[in-house]
MARMARBA-549879 format. One record per residue (C-alpha): residue in three letters; x, y, z. Coordinates in steps of 0.25 Angstrom, whole numbers, padded with zeros to 4 digits, always signed. Example, Ala and Ser with C-alpha at 12.3 -4.5 7.8 and 13.67 -1.06 7.14 Angstrom:
<rs>
ALA+0049-0018+0031 SER+0055-0004+0029 
</rs>
This chain:
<rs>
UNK+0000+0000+0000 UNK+0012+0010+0004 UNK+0020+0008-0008 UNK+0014+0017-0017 UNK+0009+0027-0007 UNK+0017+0037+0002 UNK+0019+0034+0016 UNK+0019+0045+0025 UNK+0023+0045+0043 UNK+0018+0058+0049 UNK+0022+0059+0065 UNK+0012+0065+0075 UNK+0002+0062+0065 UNK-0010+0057+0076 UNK-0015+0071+0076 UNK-0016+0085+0071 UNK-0007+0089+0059 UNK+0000+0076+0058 UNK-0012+0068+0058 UNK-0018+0077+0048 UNK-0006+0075+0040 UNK-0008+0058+0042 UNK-0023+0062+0036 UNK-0018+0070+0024 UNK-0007+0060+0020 UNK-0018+0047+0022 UNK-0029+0057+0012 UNK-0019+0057+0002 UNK-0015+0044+0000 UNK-0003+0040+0008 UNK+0000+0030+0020 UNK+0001+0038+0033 UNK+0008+0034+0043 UNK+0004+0040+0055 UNK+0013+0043+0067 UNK+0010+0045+0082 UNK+0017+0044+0095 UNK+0003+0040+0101 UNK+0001+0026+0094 UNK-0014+0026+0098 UNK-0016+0040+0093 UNK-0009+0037+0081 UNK-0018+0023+0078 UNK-0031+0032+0081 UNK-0025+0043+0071 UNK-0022+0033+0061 UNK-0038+0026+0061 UNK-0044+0040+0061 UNK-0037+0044+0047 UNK-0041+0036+0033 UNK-0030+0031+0023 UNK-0017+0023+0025 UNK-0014+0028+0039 UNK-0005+0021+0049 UNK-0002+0024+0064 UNK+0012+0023+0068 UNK+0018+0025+0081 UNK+0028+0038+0081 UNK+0033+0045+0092 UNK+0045+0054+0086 UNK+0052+0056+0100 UNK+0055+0040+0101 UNK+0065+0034+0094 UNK+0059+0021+0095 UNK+0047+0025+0092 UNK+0051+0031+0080 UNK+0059+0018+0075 UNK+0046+0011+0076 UNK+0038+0020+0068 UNK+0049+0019+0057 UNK+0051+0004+0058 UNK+0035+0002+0056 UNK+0035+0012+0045 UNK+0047+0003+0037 UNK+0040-0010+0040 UNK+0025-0007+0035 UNK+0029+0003+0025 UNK+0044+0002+0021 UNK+0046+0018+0019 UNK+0040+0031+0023 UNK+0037+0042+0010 UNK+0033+0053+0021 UNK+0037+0058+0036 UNK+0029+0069+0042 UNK+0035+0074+0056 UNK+0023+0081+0059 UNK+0025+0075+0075 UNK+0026+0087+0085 UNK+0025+0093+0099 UNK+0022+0107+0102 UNK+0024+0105+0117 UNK+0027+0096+0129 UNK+0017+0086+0131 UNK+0007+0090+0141 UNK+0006+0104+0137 UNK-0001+0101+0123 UNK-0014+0107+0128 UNK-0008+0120+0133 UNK-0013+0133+0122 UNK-0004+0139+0113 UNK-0003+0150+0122 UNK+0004+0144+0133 UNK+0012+0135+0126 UNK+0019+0148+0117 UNK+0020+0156+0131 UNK+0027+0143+0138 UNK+0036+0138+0126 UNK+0043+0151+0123 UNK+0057+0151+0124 UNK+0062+0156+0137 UNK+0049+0146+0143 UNK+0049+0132+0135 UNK+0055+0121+0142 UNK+0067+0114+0135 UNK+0061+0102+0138 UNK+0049+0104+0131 UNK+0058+0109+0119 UNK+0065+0096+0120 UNK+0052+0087+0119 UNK+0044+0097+0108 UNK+0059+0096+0100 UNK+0060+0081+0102 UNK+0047+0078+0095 UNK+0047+0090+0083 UNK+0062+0090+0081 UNK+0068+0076+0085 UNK+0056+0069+0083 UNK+0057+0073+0068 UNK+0072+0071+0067 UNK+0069+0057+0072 UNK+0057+0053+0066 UNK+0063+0058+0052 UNK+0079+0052+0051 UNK+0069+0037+0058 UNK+0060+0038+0045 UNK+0071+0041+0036 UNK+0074+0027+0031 UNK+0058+0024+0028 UNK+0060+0039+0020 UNK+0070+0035+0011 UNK+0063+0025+0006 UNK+0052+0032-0001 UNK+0053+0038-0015 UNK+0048+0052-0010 UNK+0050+0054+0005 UNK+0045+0067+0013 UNK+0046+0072+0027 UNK+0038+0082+0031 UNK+0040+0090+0045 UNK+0027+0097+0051 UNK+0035+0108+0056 UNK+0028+0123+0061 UNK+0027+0135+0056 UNK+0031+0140+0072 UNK+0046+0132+0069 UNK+0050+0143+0057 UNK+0060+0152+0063 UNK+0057+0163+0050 UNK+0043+0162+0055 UNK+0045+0164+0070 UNK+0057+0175+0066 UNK+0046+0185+0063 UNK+0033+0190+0071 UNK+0021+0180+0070 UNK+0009+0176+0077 UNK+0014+0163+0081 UNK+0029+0166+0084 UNK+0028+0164+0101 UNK+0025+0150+0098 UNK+0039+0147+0093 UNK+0046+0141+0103 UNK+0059+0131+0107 UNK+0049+0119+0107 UNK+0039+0119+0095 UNK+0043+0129+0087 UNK+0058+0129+0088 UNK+0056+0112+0086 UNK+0048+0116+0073 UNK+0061+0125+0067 UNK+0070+0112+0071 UNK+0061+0104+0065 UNK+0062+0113+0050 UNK+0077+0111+0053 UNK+0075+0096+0053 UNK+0067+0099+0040 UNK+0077+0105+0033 UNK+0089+0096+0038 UNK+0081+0083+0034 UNK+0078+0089+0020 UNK+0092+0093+0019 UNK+0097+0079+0021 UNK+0085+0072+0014 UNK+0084+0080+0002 UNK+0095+0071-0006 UNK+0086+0059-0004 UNK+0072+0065-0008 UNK+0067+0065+0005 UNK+0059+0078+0007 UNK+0058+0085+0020 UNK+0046+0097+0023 UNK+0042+0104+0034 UNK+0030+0109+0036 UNK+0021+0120+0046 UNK+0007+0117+0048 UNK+0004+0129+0054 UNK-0003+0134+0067 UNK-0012+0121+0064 UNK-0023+0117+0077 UNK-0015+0104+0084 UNK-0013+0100+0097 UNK+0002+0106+0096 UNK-0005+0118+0097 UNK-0016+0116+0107 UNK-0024+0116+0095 UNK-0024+0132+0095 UNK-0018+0130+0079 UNK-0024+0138+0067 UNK-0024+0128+0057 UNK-0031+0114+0055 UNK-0022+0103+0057 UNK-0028+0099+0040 UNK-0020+0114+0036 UNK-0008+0109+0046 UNK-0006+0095+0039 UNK-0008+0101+0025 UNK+0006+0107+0021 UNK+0013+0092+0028 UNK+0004+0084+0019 UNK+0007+0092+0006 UNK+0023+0092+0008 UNK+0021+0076+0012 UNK+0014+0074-0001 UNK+0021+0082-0011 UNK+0028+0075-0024 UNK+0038+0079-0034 UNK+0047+0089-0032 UNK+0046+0089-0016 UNK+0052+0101-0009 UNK+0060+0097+0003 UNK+0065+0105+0014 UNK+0052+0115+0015 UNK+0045+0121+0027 UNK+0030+0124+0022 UNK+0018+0126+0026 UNK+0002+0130+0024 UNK+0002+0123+0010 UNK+0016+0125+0004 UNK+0020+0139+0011 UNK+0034+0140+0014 UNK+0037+0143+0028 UNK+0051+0149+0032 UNK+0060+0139+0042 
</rs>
């Protein structure tokens, strides 16, 4: 059934853009393979979308865990045509629910815990860098490989250089982990670029999830949309790319 259709792994994708990206992917025609720290969230994901969707367990801070998801992706499918690093964390856990208000008065500079920048980094920038070099063999193997990075609008240092209504949100925890994460970006597309492999990052923008206390603007359907297109796109494939809103260039 895979061998003439595209196989993509999105991480995080139990919920909000991620699973909306696992739903757009399944409506147009490819195997989904859909990634969760959270087995049973995952399964329950997975049986709630139509098309070729599979659940895999995925948690991008554990090794282990990661070498298990790359292990059953080889053994049922062989290769892996798409990668979307969509998995994040805005916060540390327990404080998901605090508003946006709070949580840009408690994570500025001078206040944010360096713990809690170690544990948001260890997921959005390590996670990445792991999950990536782990799934790199199963990439090599397809005629057309892409990785796509959901990355943020709030991790654009040109962006947050200049007055915006948005700029106090940018912090040593997600915002800063989003600007590594667009180094990873273009570091990977540097070294992958001689094998065809692509490598995109994305910004949703200010979409309504629960990274967000679900204070965002935009429907998570607008937030998958610009993930989906780079995934799916043929030809001459750009690599190396931050965009975002349907093909608008965003500065690093």
């Amino acid at each position: 059934m895979t061998e003439n259709t595209r196989i993509a792994l999105v991480t995080g994708a139990n919920q909000g853009i991620g699973l909306q990206i696992a739903t757009d992917l399944a409506a147009s025609g490819l195997t989904v393979l859909l990634a969760s720290r959270n087995p049973e969230r995952g399964e329950a994901a997975a049986q709630s979308l139509s098309g070729e969707v599979h659940p895999i367990q995925l948690d991008v801070t554990d090794e282990a865990s990661i070498n298990a998801a790359v292990a059953q992706v080889e053994k049922q499918f062989g290769r892996l045509d798409i990668l979307i690093n969509n998995a994040a964390i805005s916060r540390a856990n327990g404080k998901e629910s605090e508003t946006m208000e709070s949580y840009i008065q408690r994570s500025r500079a001078s206040l944010i815990s360096v713990d809690e920048v170690r544990a948001i980094w260890e997921t959005n920038v390590f996670g990445v860098l792991a999950v990536t070099q782990a799934f790199l063999p199963l990439l090599r193997k397809s005629e057309a490989a892409r990785i796509v990075n959901v990355s943020s609008g709030l991790g654009s240092l040109t962006i947050n250089s200049t007055p915006h209504p948005y700029r106090a949100t940018f912090n040593p925890g997600y915002g800063a982990s989003k600007t590594a994460l667009n180094a990873l970006t273009v570091a990977f597309a540097i070294d992958l670029e001689a094998e065809g492999i692509m490598v995109n990052a994305v910004t949703p923008g200010f979409t309504s999830t629960a990274l967000n206390n679900f204070e965002g603007t935009e429907t998570v359907q607008q937030g998958a949309a610009e993930a989906v297109r780079i995934a799916l796109l043929g030809g001459d494939r750009p690599t190396g790319t931050f965009t975002g809103s349907v093909n608008e260039t965003c500065p690093w």
